[in-house]
Backbone as numpy.savetxt, mean C-alpha at the origin, in Angstrom:
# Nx Ny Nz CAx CAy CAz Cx Cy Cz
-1.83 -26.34 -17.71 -2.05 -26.85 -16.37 -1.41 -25.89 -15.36
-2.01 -25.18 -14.24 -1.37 -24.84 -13.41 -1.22 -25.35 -12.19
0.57 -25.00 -11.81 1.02 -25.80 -11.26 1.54 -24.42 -9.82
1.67 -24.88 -8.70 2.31 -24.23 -7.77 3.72 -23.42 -8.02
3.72 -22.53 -7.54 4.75 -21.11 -8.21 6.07 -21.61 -6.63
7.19 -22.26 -6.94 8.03 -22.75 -5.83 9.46 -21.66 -6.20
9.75 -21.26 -7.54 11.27 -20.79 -7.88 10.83 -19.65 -9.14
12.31 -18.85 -9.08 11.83 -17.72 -9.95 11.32 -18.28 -11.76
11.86 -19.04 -11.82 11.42 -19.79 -12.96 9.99 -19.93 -13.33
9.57 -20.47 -12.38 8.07 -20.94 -12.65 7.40 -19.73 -12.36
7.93 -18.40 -11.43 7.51 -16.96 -11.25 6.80 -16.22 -12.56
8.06 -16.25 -13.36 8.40 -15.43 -14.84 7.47 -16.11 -15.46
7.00 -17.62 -15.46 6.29 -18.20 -16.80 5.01 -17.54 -16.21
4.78 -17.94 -15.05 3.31 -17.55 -14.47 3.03 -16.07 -14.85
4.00 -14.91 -14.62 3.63 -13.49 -15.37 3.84 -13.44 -16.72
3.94 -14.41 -17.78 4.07 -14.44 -18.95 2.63 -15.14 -19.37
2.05 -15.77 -18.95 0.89 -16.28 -18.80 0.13 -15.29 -18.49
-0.53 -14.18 -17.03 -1.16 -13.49 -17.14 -0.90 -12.48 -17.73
-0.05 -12.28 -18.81 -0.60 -11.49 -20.15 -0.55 -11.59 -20.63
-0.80 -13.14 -21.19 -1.27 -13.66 -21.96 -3.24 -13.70 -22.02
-3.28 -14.22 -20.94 -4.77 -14.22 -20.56 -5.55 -12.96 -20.06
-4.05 -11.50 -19.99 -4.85 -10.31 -19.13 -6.61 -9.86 -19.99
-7.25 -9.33 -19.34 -8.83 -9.25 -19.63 -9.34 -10.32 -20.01
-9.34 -11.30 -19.81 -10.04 -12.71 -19.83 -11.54 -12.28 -19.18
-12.23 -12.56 -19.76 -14.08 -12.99 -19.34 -13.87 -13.40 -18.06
-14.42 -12.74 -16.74 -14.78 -13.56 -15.41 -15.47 -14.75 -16.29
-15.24 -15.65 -15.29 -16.63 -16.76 -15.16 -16.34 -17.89 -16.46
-14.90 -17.62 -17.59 -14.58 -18.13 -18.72 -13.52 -18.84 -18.35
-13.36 -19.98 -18.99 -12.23 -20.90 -18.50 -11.07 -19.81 -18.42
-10.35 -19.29 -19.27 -9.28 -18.19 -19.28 -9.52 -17.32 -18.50
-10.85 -16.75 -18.01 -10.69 -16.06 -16.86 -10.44 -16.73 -15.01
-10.90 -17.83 -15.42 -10.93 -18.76 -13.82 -9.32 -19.01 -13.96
-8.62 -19.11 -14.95 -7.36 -19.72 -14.76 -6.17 -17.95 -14.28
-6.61 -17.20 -15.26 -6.38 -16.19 -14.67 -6.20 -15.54 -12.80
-7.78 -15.80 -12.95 -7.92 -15.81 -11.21 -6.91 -16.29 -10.06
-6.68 -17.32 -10.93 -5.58 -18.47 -10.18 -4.35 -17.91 -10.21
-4.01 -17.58 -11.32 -2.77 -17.14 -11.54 -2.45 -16.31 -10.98
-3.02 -15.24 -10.73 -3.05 -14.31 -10.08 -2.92 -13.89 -8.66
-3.63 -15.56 -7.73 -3.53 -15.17 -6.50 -2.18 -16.46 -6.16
-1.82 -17.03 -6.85 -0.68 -17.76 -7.31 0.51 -16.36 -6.69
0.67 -16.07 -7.90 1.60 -14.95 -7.94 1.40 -13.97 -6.61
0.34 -13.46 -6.38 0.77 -12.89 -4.84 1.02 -13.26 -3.85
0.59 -14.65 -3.42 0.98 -15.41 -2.35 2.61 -15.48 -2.74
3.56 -15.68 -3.59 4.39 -15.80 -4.04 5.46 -14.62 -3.73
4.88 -13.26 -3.77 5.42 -11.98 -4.02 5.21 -11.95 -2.38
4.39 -12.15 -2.13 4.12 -11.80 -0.54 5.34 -12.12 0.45
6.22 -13.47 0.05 6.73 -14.72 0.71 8.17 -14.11 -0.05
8.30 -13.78 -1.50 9.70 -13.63 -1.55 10.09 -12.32 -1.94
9.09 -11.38 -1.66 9.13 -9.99 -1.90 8.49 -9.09 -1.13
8.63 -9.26 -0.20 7.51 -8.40 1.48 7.94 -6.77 1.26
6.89 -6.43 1.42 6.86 -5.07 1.64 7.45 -4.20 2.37
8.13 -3.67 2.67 8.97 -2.45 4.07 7.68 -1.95 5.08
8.07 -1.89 5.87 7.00 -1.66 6.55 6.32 -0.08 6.16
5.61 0.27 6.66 4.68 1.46 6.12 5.48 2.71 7.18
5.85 4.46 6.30 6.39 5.37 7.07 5.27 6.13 7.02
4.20 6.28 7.89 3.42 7.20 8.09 4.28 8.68 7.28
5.15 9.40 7.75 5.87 10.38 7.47 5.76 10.76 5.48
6.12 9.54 5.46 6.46 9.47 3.95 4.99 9.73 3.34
4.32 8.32 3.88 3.28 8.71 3.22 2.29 9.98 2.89
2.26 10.82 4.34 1.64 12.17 4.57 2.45 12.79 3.32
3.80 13.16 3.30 4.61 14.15 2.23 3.97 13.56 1.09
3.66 11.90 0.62 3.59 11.70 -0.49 2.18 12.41 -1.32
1.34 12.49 0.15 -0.18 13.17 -0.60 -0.08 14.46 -0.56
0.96 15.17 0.54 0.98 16.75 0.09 1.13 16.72 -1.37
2.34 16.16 -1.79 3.26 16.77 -2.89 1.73 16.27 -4.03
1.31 15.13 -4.00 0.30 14.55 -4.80 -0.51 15.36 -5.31
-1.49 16.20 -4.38 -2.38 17.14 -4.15 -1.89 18.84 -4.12
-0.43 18.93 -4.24 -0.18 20.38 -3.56 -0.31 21.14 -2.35
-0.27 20.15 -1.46 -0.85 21.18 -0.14 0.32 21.48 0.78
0.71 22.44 1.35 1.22 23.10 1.86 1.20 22.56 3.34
1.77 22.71 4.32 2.14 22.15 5.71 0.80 23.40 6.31
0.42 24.41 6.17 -1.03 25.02 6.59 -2.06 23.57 6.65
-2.00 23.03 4.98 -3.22 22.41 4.79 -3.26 20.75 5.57
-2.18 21.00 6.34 -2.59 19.86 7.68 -3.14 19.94 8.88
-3.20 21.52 8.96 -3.50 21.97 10.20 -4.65 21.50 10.84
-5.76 21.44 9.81 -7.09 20.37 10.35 -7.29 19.03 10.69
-5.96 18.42 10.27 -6.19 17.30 10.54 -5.36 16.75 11.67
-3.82 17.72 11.92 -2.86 16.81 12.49 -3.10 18.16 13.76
-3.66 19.08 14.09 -3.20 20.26 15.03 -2.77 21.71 14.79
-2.60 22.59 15.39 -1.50 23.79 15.69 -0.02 23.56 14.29
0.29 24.52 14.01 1.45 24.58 13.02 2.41 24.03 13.49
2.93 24.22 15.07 4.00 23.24 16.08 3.69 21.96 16.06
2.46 21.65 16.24 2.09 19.78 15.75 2.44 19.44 14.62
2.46 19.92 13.77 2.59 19.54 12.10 3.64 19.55 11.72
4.27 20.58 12.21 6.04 20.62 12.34 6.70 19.56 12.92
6.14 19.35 14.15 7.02 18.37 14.93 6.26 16.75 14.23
5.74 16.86 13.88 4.98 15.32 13.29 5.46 14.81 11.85
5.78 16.19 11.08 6.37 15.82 9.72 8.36 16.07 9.80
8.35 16.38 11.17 10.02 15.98 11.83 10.05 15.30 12.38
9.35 14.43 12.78 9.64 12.87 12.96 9.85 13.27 15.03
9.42 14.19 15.38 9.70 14.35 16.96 8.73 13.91 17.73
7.41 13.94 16.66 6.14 12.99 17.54 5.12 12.06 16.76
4.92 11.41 17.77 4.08 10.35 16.39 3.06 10.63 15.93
2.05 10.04 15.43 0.59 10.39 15.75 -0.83 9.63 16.21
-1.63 10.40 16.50 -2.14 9.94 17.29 -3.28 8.75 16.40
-4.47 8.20 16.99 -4.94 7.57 16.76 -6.21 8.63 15.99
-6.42 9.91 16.72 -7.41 10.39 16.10 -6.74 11.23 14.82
-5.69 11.61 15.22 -5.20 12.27 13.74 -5.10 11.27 12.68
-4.33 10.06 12.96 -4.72 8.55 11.84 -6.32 8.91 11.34
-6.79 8.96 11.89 -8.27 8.62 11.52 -8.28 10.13 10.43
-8.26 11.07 11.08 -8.35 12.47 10.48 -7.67 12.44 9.29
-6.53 12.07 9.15 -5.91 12.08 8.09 -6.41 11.36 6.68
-7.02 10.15 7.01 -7.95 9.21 6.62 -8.68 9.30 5.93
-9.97 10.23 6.60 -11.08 10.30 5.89 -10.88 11.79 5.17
-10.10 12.63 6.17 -9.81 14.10 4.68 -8.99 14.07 4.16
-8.18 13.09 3.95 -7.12 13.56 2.78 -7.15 12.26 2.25
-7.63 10.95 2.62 -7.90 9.52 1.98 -6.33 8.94 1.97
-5.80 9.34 3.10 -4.37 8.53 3.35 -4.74 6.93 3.34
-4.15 5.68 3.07 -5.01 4.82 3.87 -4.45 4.24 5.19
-4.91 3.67 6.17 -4.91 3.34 7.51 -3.43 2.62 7.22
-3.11 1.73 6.48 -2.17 0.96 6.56 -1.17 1.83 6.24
-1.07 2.89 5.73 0.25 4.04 5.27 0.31 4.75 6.67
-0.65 4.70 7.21 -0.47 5.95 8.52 0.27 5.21 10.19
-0.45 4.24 9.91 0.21 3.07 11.05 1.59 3.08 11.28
1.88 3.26 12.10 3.98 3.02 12.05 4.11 1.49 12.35
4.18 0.56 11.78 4.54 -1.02 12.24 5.64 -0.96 13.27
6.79 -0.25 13.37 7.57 -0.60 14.54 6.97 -0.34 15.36
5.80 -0.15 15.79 5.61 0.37 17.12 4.44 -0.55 17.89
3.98 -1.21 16.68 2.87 -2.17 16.85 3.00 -3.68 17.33
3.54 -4.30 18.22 4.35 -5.70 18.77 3.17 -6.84 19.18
């Protein structure tokens, strides 16, 4: 029977359960209960385990280093070598079209590029 996920207790059984049931048949009783379990547990993680907000900064370094690219290979997306400098030193933010730029050529996603402190 599943029951609402309130304490770490009932947390742990609920991830002991989906792997128990992990690859369950969509559309199969073990997979519908799965389903559940599942969005169980993130509503759960959401509420007692929140995320840090997103460092644009970080994230950009995280796809250089990912990919290998060199502070040149931003130049198309973020500006001039002085833009890229001052953007991966934290002296300017970025813009809405470089978000975007960054986006679709290097597949950053929107929510990594966003700075949340700045968004009220």
């Amino acid at each position: 029977m599943i029951k609402p996920i309130r304490d770490e207790q009932s947390y742990s059984l609920s991830l002991k359960r989906i792997e128990e049931l992990w690859g369950a048949e969509i559309g199969t009783p073990n997979g519908d209960e799965l389903d559940v379990l599942l969005t169980l547990v993130e509503v759960y993680e959401e509420k007692h385990y929140p995320m840090p907000p997103s460092d644009p900064v970080e994230a950009i370094r995280f796809c250089m280093e990912q990919k290998g690219l060199s502070r040149k290979d931003l130049e198309p997306f973020l500006g001039p070598k002085s833009r890229v400098s001052d953007v991966l030193n934290r002296k300017r933010s970025l813009s809405m079209k470089q978000v975007v730029n960054l986006h679709r050529g290097m597949g950053i996603p929107y929510e990594s590029l966003i700075d949340t402190n700045l968004v009220a």
